[in-house]
C-alpha positions in Angstrom: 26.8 99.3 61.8 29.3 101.5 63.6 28.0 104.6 62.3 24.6 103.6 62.4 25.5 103.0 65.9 26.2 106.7 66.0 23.5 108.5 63.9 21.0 106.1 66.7 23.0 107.5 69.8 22.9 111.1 68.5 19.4 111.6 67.6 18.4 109.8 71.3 20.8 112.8 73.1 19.0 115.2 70.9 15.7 114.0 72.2 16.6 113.8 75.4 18.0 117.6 75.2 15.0 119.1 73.3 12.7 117.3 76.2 14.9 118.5 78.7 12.0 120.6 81.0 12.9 124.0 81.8 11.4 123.7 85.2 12.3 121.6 88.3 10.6 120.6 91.0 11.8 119.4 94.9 11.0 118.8 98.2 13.1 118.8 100.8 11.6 116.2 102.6 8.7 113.2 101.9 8.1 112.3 105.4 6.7 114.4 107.9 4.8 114.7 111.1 1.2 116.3 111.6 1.2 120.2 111.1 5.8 120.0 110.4 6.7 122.5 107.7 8.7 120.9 104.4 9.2 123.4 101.2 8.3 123.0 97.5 11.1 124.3 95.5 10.4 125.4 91.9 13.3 126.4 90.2 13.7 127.7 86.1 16.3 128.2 84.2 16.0 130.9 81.8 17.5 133.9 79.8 18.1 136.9 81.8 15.6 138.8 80.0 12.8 136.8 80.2 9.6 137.0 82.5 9.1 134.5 84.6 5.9 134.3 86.7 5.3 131.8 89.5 1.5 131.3 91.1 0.4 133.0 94.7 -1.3 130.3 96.2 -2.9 129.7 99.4 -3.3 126.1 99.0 -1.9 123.3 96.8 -3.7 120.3 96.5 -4.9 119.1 100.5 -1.6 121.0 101.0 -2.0 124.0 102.9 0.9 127.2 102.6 2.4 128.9 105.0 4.7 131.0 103.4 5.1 131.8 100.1 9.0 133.1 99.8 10.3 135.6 97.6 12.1 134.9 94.5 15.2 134.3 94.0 18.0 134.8 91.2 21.1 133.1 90.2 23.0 134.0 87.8 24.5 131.3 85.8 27.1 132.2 82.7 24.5 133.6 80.4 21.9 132.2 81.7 19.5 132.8 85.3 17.9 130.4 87.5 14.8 131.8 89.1 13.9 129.5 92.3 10.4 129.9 93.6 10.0 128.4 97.5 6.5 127.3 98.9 6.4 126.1 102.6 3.6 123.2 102.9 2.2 121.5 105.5 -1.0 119.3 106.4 -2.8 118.5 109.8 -4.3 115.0 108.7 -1.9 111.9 108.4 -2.4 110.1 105.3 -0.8 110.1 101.7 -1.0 113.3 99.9 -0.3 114.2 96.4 1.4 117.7 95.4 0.0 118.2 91.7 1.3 120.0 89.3 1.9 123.7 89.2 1.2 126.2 86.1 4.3 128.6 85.8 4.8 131.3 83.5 8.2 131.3 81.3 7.5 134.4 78.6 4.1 133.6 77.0 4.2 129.9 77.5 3.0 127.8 80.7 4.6 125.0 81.7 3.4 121.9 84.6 5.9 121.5 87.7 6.3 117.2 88.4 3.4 115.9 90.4 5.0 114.7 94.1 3.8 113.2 97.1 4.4 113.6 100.7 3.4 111.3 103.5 2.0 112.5 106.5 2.8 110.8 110.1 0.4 111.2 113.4 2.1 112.2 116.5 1.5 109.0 118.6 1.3 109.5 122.4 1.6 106.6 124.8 -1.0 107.3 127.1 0.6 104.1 129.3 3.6 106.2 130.3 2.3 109.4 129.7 0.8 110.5 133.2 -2.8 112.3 132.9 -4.1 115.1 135.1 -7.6 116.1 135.7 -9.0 118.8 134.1 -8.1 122.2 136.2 -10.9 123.9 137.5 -12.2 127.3 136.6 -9.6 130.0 137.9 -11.5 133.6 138.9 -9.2 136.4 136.9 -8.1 139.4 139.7 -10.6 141.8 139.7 -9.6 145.4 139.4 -11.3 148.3 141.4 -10.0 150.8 139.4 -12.6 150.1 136.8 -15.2 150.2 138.6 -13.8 153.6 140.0 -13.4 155.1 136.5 -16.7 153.8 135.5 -18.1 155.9 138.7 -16.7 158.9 138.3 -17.9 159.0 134.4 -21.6 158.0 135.7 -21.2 161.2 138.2 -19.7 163.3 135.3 -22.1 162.5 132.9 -24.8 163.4 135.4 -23.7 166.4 135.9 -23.2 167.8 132.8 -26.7 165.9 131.8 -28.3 168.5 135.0 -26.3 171.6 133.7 -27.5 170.7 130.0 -30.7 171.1 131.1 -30.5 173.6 133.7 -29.1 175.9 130.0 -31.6 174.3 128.4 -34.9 175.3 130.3 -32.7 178.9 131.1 -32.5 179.4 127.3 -34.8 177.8 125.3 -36.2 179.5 122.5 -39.9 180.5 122.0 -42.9 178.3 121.3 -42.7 178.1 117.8 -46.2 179.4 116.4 -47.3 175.3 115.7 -47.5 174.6 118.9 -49.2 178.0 120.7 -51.9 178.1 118.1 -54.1 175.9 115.4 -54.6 178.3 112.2 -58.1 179.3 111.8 -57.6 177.8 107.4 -55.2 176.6 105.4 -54.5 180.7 103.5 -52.7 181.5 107.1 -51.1 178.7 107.5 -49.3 178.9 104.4 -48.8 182.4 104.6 -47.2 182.6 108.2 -45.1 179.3 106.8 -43.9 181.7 103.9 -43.2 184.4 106.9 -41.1 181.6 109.1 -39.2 180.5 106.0 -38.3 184.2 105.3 -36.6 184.3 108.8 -34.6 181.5 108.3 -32.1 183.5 105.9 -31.3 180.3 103.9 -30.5 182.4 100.7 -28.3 184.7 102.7 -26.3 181.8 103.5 -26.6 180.1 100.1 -28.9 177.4 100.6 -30.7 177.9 97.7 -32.0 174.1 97.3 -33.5 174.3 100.5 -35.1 177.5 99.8 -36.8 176.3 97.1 -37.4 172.9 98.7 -39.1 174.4 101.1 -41.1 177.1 98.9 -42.5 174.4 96.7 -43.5 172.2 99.9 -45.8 174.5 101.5 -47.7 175.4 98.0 -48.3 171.5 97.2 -49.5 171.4 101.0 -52.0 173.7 100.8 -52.9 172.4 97.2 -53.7 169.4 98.9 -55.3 170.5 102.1 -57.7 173.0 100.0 -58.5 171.3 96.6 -58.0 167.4 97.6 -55.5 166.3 94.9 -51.8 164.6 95.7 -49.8 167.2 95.4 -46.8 166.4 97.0 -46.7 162.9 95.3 -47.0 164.6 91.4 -44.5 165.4 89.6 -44.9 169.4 88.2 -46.5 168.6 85.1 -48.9 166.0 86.8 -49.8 168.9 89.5 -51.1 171.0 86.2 -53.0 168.9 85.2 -54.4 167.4 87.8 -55.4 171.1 89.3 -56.7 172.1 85.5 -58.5 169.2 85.7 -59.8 169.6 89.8 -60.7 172.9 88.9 -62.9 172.1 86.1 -64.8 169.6 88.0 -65.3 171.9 91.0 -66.0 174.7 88.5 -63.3 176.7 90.5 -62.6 180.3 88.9 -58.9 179.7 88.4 -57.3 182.1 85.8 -54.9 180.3 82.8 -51.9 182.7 84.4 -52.1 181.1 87.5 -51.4 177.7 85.7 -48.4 179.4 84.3 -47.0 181.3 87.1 -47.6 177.9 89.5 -46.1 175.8 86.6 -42.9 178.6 85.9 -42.2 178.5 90.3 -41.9 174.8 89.9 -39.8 174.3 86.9 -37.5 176.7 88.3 -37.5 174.3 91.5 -37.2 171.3 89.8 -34.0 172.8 88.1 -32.4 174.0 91.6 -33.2 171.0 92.9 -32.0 167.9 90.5 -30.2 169.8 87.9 -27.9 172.2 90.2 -29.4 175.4 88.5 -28.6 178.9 90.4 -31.3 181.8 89.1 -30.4 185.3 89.8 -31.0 187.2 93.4 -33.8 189.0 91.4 -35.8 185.8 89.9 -35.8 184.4 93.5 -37.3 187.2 95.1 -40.0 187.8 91.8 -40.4 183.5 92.4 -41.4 184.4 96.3 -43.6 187.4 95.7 -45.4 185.1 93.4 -45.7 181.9 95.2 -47.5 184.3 97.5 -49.9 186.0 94.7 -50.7 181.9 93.4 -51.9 180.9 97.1 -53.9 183.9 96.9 -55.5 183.2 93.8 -56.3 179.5 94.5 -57.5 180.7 97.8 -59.9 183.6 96.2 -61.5 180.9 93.9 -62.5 178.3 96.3 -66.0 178.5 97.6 -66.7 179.8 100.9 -67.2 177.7 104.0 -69.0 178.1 107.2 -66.3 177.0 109.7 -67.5 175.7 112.6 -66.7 178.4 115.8 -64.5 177.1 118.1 -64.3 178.2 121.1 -61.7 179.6 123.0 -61.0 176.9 125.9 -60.7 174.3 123.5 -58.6 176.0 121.5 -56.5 176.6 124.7 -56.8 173.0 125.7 -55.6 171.2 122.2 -52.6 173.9 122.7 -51.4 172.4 125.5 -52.1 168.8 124.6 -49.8 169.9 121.2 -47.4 171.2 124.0 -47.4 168.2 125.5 -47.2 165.9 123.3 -43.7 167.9 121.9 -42.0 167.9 125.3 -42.7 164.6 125.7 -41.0 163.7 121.9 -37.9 165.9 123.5 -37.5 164.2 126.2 -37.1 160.8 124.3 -34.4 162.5 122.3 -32.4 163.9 124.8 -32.6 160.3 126.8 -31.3 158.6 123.6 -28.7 160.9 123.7 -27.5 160.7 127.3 -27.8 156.9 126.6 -25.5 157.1 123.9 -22.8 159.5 125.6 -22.7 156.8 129.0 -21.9 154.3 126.6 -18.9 155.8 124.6 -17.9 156.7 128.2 -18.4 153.3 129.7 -16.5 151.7 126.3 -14.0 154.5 126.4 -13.0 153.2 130.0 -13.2 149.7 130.4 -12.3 148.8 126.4 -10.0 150.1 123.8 -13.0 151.7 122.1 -12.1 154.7 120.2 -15.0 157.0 118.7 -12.4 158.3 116.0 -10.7 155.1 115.3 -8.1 152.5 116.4 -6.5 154.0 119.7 -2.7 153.3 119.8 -3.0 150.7 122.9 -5.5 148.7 120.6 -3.3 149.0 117.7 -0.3 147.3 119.6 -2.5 144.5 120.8 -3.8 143.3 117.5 -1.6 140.6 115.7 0.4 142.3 113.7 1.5 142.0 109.6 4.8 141.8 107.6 4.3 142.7 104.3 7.2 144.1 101.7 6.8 147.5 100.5 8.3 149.3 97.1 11.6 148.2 95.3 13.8 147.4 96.9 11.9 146.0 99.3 11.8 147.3 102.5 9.9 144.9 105.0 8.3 145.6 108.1 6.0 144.7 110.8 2.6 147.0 111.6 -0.8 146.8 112.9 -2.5 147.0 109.1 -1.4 146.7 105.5 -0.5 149.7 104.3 -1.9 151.8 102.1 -0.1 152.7 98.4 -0.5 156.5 97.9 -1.3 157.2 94.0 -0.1 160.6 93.9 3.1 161.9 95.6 4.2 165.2 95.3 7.8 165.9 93.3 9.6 168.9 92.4 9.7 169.0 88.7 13.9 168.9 89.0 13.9 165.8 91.4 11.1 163.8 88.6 13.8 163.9 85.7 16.3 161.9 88.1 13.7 159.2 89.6 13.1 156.4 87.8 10.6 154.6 90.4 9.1 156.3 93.5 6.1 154.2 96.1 4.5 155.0 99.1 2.4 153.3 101.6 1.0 154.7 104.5 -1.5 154.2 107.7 -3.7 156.9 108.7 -3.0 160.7 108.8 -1.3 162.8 110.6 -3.4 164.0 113.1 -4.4 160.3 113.5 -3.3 158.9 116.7 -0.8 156.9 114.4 0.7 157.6 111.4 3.1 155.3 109.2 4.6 156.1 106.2 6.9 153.6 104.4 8.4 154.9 100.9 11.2 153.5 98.4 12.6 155.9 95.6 15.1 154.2 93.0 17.2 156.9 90.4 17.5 156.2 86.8 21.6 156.6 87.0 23.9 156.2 90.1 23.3 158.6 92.6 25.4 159.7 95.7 23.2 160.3 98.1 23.6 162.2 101.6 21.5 160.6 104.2 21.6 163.4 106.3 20.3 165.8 103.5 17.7 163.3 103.0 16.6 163.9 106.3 16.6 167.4 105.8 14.6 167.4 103.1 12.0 164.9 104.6 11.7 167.2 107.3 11.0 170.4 105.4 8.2 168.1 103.4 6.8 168.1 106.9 6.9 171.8 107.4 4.9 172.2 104.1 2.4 170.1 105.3 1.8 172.4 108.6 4.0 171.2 111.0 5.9 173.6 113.2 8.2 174.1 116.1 10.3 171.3 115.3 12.8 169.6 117.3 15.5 167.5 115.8 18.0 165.3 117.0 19.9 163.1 114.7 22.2 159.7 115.2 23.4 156.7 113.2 20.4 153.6 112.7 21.4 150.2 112.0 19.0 147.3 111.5 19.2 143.9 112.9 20.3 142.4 110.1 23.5 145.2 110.1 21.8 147.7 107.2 23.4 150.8 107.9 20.9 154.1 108.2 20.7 157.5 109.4 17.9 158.5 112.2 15.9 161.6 112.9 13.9 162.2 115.8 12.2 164.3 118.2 8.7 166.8 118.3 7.0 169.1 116.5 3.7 170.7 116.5 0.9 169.9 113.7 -1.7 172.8 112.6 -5.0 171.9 111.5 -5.6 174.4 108.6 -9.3 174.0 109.0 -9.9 173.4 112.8 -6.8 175.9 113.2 -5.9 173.6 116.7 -2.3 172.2 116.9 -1.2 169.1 118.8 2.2 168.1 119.7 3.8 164.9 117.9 6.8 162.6 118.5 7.9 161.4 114.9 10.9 159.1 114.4 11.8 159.2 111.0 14.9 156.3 109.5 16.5 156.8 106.1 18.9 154.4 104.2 20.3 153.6 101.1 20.3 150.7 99.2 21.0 149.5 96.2 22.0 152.8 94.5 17.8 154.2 95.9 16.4 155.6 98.9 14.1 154.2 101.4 12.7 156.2 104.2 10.6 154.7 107.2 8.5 157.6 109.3 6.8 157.3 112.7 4.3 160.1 114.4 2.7 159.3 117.6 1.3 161.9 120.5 3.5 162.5 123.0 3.4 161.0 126.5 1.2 158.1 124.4 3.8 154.9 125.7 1.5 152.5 123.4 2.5 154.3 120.3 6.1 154.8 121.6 6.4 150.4 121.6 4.4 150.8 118.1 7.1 153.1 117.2 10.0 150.8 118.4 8.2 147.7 117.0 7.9 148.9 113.5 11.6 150.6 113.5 13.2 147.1 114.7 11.3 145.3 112.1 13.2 146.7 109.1 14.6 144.3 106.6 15.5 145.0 103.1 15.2 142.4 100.1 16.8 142.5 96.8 15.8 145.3 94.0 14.1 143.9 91.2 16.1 144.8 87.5 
């Protein structure tokens, strides 16, 4: 009996240990009060080398979370605990049940324990509580200045709107031929179109598309004015036939090579147009000469009409209504136009509204986001998530030494603001000279077209005592393609940590105090959070 005793007691502790879960679960309190925090702690136990995954959630169950904290490691013997934090909370009272969570240990999934968590009202005695009426509507102080600056870009919009026009009327350029006259047929129409499109020296500046855009629009109009078919709806080879098949039925003399030529002009078109296709200098000019020589040909073989005489103070008179009728299309244009100038002004003044984006002063109003960036972390506070930059530009020396190199940025830098947060971790142990960090930082500027710039260094330490190295002052940006410059205040922060680099950089315009607090802001944010293996 006494060693059945003992075979029954052993194979029990085995059970026990081989249903032993590998994960944990916790809360740190049961009991709480409408909207109070409490924290779900998941924690594994694992080999050091395995991969552990633990679900982003925004909700679990009715729970709603916060905050989902980062992971973290303990190292125990030979074996790691990973613990996972989730801080919970929920704005109804009742009885709430935290289910179980998938989570990740190598390729199997394991369920967290199910929980639950009561939820308390707030109770207020309304007996000892003493009420107040509701406060009545309180008028905001109104600022003349606004209405000032809205003045004064009413009276300099007016202005400019009477000079515009005064250069305008001044200047103008002739009456194009449409208006001054109606052509007398369709033949001279075409022909003076073919004269106008000459002028416009589209090839000379390579616009061959439109060239030929425009070649093959004023033969299909003139098809259709003259022989009644839809030429501009038909595709080339339904033109063909329909106009082989027009001119039988009006028995017009059309010779076969006209077909051809007509159907060769717009082939070639077709191919220039949708196919990217480039003929030679010589095949465009032959295709012009030609285009001319088909609207001849069509024009030869129509039959001939009596026009009706018009005479010449009605030709006058539809001339002027034409004229007319254009000045007053004008006049629409330039009022939408002045229309939409007063409003950018009146925006620009009495808003934040920037035509070119977010304006620094309505960057540092906006609630702001910490997110973690690269490894190790760096954390900081800014106006938008940034932005990971796929490709970052390494001399070939420096790639054989990184193992692991991110960055994330905000805008550009001739953006108002410009944010730039990167992490760069070595394969082996490096010693690493902040200061020539800096340096080098700084000449990666200078490639990029900055010039004239000022540098003032000092030491950097962040509120949570991470020791850095600080670089600061102006410089002057060139726009390689506008080939303008504007002056920048940058405040660039290097440290290292955790045997990598991380480097925090800053531009905003000078004399701009909104991105100067945006610069502050994000530079006192900095926290660092463990490199992961």
């Amino acid at each position: 009996m006494r060693i059945l005793s003992v075979i029954i007691l052993s194979l029990f502790a085995s059970l026990s240990f081989a249903q032993e879960k590998p994960v944990t679960t916790k809360v740190d309190s049961t009991d709480i009060k409408i909207g109070s925090q409490f924290n779900l702690i998941l924690s594994v136990k694992a080999k050091p080398n395995a991969h552990v995954g633990f679900p982003e959630l925004k909700s679990i169950g009715a729970l709603e979370v916060l905050e989902s904290y980062a992971v973290d490691t303990i190292k125990e013997d030979a074996r790691w605990e990973y613990i996972k934090k989730y801080g919970l909370t929920q704005f109804d009272s009742g009885r709430y049940a935290i289910p179980s969570i998938p989570v990740l240990i190598g390729t199997n999934q394991f369920l967290t324990d199910s929980s639950q968590i009561v939820v308390h009202p707030v109770v207020v005695d309304t007996l000892k509580q003493k009420m107040f009426d509701i406060k009545p509507v309180v008028k905001g102080e109104s600022s003349s200045w606004t209405w000032l600056y809205v003045l004064i870009g009413l009276v300099v919009l007016g202005v400019l709107a009477f000079f515009g026009y005064k250069y305008w009327k001044k200047h103008r350029a002739e009456k194009t031929e449409e208006e001054e006259l109606f052509y007398a047929t369709p033949i001279e129409k075409a022909t003076s179109m073919l004269v106008k499109l000459e002028k416009k020296a589209l090839l000379e500046t390579g616009a061959i598309k439109e060239y030929y855009t425009e070649l093959t629009d004023i033969t299909k109009a003139y098809i259709e004015e003259t022989i009644h078919i839809p030429a501009k709806e038909s595709t080339t080879s339904e033109l063909i036939d329909s106009l082989k098949m027009a001119s039988k039925a009006k028995k017009l003399p059309i010779k076969p090579e006209l077909f051809a030529t007509l159907e060769h002009i717009l082939k070639t078109a077709d191919l220039v147009k949708f196919a990217k296709s480039k003929p030679m200098d010589f095949e465009i000019i032959e295709d012009r000469r030609n285009i001319e020589g088909v609207l001849v040909g069509l024009e030869k073989s129509l039959p001939v009409e009596i026009l009706e005489e018009v005479k010449p103070e009605e030709l006058k008179q539809k001339a002027l209504e034409l004229q007319l009728k254009q000045k007053r299309k004008k006049q629409k244009i330039y009022g939408g136009i002045a229309a939409a100038l007063l409003l950018v002004i009146v925006l620009g003044i009495t808003t934040d509204f920037n035509l070119f984006g977010d304006s620094s002063k309505a960057l540092l109003k906006r609630e702001w986001i910490s997110s973690e960036y690269g490894n190790p972390g760096v954390k900081v506070y800014t106006p938008e998530v940034l932005k990971r930059l796929d490709v970052i530009d390494l001399p070939p020396d420096a790639v054989a030494l990184v193992k692991e190199m991110q960055t994330f940025t905000y805008g550009t830098y001739f953006d108002d603001i410009y944010i730039s947060v990167s992490t760069l971790k070595y394969k082996e142990q490096q010693e690493i000279n902040l200061d020539n960090a800096l340096e080098a930082s700084l000449k990666y500027i200078e490639s990029k077209g900055a010039q004239d710039i000022l540098v003032k260094t000092e030491d950097f330490q962040t509120a949570e005592g991470a020791q850095g190295r600080k670089s600061f002052g102006t410089l002057n940006l060139i726009n390689s393609v506008t080939k303008t410059s504007k002056k920048i205040y940058y405040d660039m922060v290097v440290f290292s940590q955790e045997g990598g680099l991380q480097s925090i950089v800053v531009f905003h315009k000078e004399g701009d105090t909104p991105g100067r607090e945006i610069s502050e802001k994000v530079l006192n944010s900095i926290e660092f959070k463990k490199a992961t293996p």
